[in-house]
N, C-alpha and C positions, 0 to 999 in steps of 0.2 A: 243540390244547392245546400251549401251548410251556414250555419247558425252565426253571427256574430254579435258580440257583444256592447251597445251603446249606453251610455251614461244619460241620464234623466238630468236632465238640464235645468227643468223649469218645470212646477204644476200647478197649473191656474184651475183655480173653484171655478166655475164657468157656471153653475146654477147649483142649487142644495143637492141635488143628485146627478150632476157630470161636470169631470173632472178632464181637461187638458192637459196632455203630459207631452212635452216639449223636451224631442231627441236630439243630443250632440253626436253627430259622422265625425269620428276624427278623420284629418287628412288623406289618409292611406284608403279608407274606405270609400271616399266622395262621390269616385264615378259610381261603384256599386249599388251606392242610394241613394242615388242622384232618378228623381223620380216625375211623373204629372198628373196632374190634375184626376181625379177619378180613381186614382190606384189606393192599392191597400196594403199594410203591414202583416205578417204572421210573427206574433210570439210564441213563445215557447213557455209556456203556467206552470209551474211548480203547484204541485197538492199530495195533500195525505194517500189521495188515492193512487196519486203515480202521475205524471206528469202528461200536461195536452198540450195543442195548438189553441190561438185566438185570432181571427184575423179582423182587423179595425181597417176600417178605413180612413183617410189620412185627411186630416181637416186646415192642414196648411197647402198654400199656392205656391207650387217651386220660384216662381216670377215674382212672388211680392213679401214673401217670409222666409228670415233667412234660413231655419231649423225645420227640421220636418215637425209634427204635429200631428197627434189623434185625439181625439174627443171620446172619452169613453162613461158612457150614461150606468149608473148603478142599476142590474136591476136585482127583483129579490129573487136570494135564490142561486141568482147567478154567481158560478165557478170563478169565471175570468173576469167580470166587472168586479166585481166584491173583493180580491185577490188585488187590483189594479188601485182601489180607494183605498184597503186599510193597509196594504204590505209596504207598498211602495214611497219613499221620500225621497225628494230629490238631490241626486247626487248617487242614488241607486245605479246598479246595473241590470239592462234587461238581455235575452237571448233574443235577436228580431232577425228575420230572414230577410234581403233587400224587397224592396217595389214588385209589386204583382201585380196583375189585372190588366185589361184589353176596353173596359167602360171609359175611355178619354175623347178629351176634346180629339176633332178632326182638322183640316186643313178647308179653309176656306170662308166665307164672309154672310153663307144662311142665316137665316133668324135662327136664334137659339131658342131653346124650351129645355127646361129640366125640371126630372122627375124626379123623387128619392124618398127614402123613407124618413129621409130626417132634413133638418136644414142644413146639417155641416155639409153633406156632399154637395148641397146646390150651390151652397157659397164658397166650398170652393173650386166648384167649376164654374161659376160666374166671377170670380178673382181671375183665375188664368184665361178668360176668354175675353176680359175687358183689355187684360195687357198684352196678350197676344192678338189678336185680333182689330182689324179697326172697322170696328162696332160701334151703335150708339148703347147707351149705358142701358143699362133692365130698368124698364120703367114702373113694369107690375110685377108683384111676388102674392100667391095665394100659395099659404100653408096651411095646411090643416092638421093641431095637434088635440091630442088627447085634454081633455078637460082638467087635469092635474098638473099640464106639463107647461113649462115655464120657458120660455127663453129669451136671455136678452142680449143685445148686438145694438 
């Protein structure tokens, strides 16, 4: 699988420390990352030390947003988050490898339940599960964050 190049679209402050960054697929690429719900990106980081992988997981609903989307939280310290807040402006280019991951919705009309370490994955696998699915809407959300940690929706 090799690397290609998209343009940074759009990056929404989303809280004092995470920052959404909003991918343009041009045309030619579309089927390649053309992606759902649960899956994840790999970048390609540039550093002084020599360059890594990052992989995000992808915080937009192929069903309901028209661009792909990751939410990427600072933390300290961090290579690839820190690299993602100061380097990056929109209109940038990044290396991303298409959609990975096998964590997706499945086929069928069970009660859902999701787990995650953060809120972006739940919401957006409860985005593609309200419009693919005919479900009644989530009625309860328990999250449990860290005591400094902020989010708002």
């Amino acid at each position: 699988m090799s690397y290609n190049q998209l343009r940074i679209a759009k990056i929404i402050q989303e809280t004092p420390d995470a920052r959404s960054f909003v991918l343009e697929v041009p045309p030619e690429l579309a089927e390649k990352y053309r992606y759902r719900a649960g899956q994840f990106l790999t970048f390609r980081v540039p550093h002084a030390d020599g360059t890594f992988n990052r992989c995000y997981s992808l915080s937009s609903a192929p069903e309901t947003d028209g661009l792909p989307k990751v939410t990427i939280k600072r933390v300290a310290g961090g290579k690839g988050s820190n690299w993602f807040h100061d380097a990056l402006k929109e209109g940038g280019m990044l290396d991303v490898l298409p959609p990975a991951g096998r964590f997706v919705l499945g086929e069928g009309d069970a009660p859902l339940h999701f787990a995650g370490g953060g809120v972006v994955d739940i919401g957006e696998a409860a985005r593609s599960a309200l419009h693919q699915l005919a479900i009644d809407p989530v009625t309860d959300l328990l999250h449990g964050i860290l005591p400094n940690a902020l989010h708002r929706r």
